[in-house]
matplotlib code that plots the C-alpha trace (Angstrom):
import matplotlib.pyplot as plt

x = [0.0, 1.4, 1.4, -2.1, -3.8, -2.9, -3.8, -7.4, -7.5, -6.9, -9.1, -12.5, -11.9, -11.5, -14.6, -17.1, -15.9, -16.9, -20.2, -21.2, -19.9, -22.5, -25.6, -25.0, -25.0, -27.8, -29.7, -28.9, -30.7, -30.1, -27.9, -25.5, -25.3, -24.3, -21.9, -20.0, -20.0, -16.2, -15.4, -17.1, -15.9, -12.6, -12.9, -14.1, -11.1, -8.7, -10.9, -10.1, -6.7, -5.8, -7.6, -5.0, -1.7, -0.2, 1.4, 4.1, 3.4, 4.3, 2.2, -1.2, -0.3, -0.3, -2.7, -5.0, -4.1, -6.6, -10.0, -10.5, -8.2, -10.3, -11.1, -7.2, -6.3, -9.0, -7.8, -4.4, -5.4, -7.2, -4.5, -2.6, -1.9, -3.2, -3.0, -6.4, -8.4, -5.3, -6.0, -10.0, -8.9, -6.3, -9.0, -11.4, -8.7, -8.1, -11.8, -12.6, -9.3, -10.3, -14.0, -12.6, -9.8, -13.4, -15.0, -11.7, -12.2, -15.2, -15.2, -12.4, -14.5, -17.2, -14.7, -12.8, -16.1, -17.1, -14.1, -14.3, -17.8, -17.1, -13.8, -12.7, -9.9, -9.1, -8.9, -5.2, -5.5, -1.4, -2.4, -5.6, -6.3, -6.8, -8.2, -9.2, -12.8, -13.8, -12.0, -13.8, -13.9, -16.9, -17.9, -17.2, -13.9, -13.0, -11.8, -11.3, -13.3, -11.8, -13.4, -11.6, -12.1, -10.3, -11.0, -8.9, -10.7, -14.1, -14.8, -15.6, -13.8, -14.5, -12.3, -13.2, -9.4, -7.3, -9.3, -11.6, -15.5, -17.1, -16.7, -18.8, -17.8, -18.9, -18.2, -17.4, -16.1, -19.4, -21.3, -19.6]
y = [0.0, 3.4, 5.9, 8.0, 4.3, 3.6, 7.4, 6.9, 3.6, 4.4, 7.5, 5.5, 3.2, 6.2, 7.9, 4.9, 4.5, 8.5, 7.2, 4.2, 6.7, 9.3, 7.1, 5.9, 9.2, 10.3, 7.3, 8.5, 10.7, 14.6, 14.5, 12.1, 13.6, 16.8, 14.2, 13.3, 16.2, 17.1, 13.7, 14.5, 17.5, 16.0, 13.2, 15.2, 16.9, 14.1, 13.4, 16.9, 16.9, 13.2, 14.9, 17.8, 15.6, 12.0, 10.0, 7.7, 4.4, 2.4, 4.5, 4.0, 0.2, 0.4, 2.6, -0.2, -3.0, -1.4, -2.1, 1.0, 3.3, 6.4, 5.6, 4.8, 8.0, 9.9, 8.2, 9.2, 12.6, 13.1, 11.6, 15.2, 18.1, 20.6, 24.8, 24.7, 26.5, 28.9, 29.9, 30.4, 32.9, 34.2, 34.8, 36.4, 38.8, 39.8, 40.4, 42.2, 44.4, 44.9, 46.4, 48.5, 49.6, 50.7, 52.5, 54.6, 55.5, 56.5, 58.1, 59.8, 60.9, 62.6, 64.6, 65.5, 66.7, 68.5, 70.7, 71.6, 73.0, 75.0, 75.4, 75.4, 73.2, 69.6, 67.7, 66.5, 63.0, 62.6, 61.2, 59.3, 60.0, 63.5, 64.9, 68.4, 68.8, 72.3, 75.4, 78.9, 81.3, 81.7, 84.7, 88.1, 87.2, 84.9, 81.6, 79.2, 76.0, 72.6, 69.9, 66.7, 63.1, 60.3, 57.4, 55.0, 55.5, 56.0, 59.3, 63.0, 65.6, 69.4, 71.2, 75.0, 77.1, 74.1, 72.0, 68.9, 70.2, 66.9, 63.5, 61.2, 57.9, 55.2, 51.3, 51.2, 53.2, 52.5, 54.0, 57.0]
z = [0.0, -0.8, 2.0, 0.8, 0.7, 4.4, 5.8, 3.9, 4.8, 8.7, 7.9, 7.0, 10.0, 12.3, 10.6, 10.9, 14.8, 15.1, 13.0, 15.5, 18.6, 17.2, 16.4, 20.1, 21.5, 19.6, 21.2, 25.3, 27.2, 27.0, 30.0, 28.9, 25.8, 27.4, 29.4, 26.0, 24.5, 24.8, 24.0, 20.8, 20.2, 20.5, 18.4, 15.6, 16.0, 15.9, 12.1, 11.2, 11.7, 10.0, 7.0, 7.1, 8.0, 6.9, 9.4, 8.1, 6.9, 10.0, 11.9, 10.1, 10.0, 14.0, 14.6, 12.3, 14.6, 17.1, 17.0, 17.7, 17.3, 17.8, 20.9, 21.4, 20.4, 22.5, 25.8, 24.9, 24.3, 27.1, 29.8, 28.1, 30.0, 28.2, 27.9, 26.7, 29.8, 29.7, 25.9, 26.5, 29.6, 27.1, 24.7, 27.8, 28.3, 25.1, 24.4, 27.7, 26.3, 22.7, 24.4, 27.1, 24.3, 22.6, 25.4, 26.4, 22.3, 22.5, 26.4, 24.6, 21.4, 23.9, 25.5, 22.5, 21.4, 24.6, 24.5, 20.8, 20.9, 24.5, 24.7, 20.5, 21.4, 21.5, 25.2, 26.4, 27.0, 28.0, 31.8, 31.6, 35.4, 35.1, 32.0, 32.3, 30.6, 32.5, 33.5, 34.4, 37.7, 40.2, 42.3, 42.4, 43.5, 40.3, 41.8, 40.0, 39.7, 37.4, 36.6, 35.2, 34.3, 35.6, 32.8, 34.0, 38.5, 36.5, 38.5, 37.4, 39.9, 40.5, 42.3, 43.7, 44.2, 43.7, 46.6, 46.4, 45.6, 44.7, 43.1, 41.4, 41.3, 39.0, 38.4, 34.9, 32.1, 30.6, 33.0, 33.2]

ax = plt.figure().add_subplot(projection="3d")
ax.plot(x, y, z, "-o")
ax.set_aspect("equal")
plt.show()
């Protein structure tokens, strides 16, 4: 047999073993379906990737001698240690990043906005914790009252003469 012939041959037996593991599945309860679902999964994934690699001809030839050697290669697959749990939280991560990334944009936008229609200029964004959105003076004796942004402590600040007015504080860049 040349090598294709024993890769498609070990292919077709791997694929009716899926076949039988399916049609059993299909034929439990819901819950134990849910029960061997990753199994499954991962099976279907061992199919997938003989499609997309050859293993040498020795190989195929012992992996035939099982009588099942889906199965075989599932139990060894599972007894691996694997980095999948630490590649979904990777992917958490970088989500969670990508839309708070998004939100500073756009909290960023608003105040860019803010300052051009009152103030005909663009806000300084250099130190995230402090960005100045209001500046003008107060009583007869013009003191001076700021207000800023903190986008990275989600809080809006006003100070009257350089001291602590007020502070709202909020949970989430989204909410303020």
């Amino acid at each position: 047999m040349t090598n294709e012939q024993w890769n498609t041959t070990l292919y077709k037996q791997m694929f009716t073993e899926q076949e039988q593991f399916r049609d059993w599945l299909l034929a439990q309860p819901p819950q134990e379906i849910l029960n061997y679902a990753y199994e499954y999964v991962m099976r279907e994934d061992i199919l997938l990737s003989l499609e997309y690699n050859d293993l040498t001809d020795a190989q195929a030839a012992a992996l035939l001698t099982s009588p099942s050697p889906l199965a075989d290669v599932y139990a060894e697959f599972d007894k691996l240690e694997s980095s999948h749990m630490e590649e979904i939280w990777s992917c958490i991560e970088s989500r969670a990043d990508a839309l708070q990334a998004g939100l500073l944009d756009r909290a960023k936008t608003l105040i860019d906005e803010f300052c051009a229609y009152e103030y005909a200029s663009q806000a300084d964004f250099s130190d995230l914790s402090r960005v100045n959105i209001a500046y003008t003076t107060v009583g007869d004796e013009d003191i001076p009252l700021q207000v800023h942004v903190d986008l990275e402590g989600y809080k809006i600040e006003r100070k009257l003469d350089g001291k602590p007015l007020d502070a709202r504080q909020y949970s989430s860049l989204q909410e303020l």
